[in-house]
N, C-alpha and C positions, 0 to 999 in steps of 0.2 A: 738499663742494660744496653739497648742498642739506642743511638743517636737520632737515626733516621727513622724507628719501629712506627708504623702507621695504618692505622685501624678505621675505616669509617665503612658506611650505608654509602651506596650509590643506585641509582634508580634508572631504568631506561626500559626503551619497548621491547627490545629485545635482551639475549643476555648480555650479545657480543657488544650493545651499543650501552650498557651501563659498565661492564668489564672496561670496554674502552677507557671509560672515564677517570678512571683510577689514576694515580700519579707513577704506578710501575707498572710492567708488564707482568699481565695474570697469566701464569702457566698451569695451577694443578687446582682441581675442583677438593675442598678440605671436607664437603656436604657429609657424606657418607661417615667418616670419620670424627665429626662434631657430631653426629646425631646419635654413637655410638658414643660416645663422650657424654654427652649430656644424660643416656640410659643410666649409667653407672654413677652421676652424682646423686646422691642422697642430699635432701634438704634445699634451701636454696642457694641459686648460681648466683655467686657476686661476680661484679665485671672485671676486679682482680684477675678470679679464676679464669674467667674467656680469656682476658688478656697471657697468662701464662698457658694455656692452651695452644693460641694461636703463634706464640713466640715457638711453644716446644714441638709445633707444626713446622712451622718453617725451619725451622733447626733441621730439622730430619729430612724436609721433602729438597731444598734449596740451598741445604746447608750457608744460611744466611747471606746469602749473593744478592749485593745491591742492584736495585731496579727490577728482582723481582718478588713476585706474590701469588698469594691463592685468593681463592674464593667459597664462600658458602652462602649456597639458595637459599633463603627465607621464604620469598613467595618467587614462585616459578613465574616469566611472563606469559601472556597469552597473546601470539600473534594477532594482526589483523588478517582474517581472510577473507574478505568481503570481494567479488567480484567487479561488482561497481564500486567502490572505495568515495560518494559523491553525491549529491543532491540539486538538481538543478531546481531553481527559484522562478519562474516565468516574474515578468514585471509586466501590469498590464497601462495597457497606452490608455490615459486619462485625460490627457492633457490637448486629444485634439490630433489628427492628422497629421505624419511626421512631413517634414520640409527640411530638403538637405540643400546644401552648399557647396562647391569646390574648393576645395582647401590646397594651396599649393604648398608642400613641405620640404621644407629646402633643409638638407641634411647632410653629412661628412659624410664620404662615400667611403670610407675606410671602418668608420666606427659605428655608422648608424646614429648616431647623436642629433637629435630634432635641433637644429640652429636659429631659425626662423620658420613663421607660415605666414602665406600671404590668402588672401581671402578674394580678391580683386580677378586680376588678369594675370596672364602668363607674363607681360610684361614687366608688370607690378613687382613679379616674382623675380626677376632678371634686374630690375632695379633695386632690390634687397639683395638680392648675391652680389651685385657690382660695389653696393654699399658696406658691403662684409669683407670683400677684398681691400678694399680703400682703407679701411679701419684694420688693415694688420692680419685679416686671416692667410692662412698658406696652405692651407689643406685645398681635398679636391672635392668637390661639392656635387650633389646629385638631388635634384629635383622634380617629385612624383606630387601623384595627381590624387587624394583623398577627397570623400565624402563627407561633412560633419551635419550633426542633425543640429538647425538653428529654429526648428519649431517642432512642438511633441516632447515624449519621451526618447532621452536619450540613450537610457540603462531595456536591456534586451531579457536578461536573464539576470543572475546568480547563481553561484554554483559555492557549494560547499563542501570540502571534507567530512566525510563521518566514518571512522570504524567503525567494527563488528560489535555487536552488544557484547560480545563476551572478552573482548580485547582487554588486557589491562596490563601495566605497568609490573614489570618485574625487579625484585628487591634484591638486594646484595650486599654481603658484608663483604670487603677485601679486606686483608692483609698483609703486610711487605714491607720491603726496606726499600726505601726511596733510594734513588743514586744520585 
């Protein structure tokens, strides 16, 4: 029938982030209208039938205009609501009394981009930027003063994502004429 007719599942957290995913643009929800459709088959649905369904949907709602489509919920998502959306991990220091260092970080002042670090002396540091000039650099360069941990534990925490126990993935069927 149609060239471009295209029928799939797309999945996402919300509705609007699995609708996105489609390859046309979803205007009219078919939900109500397939569920009223499927009442009145008798026996079983072959996917023939969805598929002339969903063609003689968009016929009427779109009147077949490429690039776009409907939609129909299977399972509805569940956002996350969770206030703290997170889990922080403590790491505990095993390893012995931490012991830090000066790290000199010699960086593009434009992009932020770590170039070098020097561990020594500020001079040390000024002889690495002299040295990065010489070799061709042309940017502008800027030179700050960090901490590194070189005895102990280095890692502080963790932290991790967690949604809502009740969060889940919402299902979708679109279909549309691709443009």
């Amino acid at each position: 029938m149609f060239l471009n007719f295209k029928h799939l599942e797309v999945v996402g957290e919300t509705k609007q982030d699995a609708l996105d995913s489609a390859p046309f643009k979803v205007l009219y929800d078919a939900t109500q209208a397939y569920k009223n459709w499927m009442e009145k088959q008798e026996g079983t649905v072959t996917e023939a039938m969805k598929k002339n369904f969903y063609i003689e949907y968009l016929a009427k709602k779109t009147k077949n205009a490429p690039g776009v489509g409907c939609s129909i919920t299977i399972e509805a998502a569940v956002a996350s609501t969770r206030e703290r959306p997170y889990k922080i991990i403590d790491v505990k220091n095993e390893k012995g009394k931490r012991k830090y260092t000066t790290i000199y970080l010699i960086k593009d002042q434009d992009t932020n981009e770590i170039l070098a670090k020097g561990d020594e002396t500020k001079a040390k540091a000024k002889d690495i930027v002299k040295k990065l000039y010489k070799d061709g650099y042309k940017g502008n360069i800027i030179c700050t003063y960090s901490r590194e941990v070189v005895e102990g534990e280095p890692v502080a925490f963790y932290a991790k994502y967690e949604k809502s126990k009740n969060a889940k993935n919402g299902r979708y069927v679109v279909f549309g004429i691709e443009a």
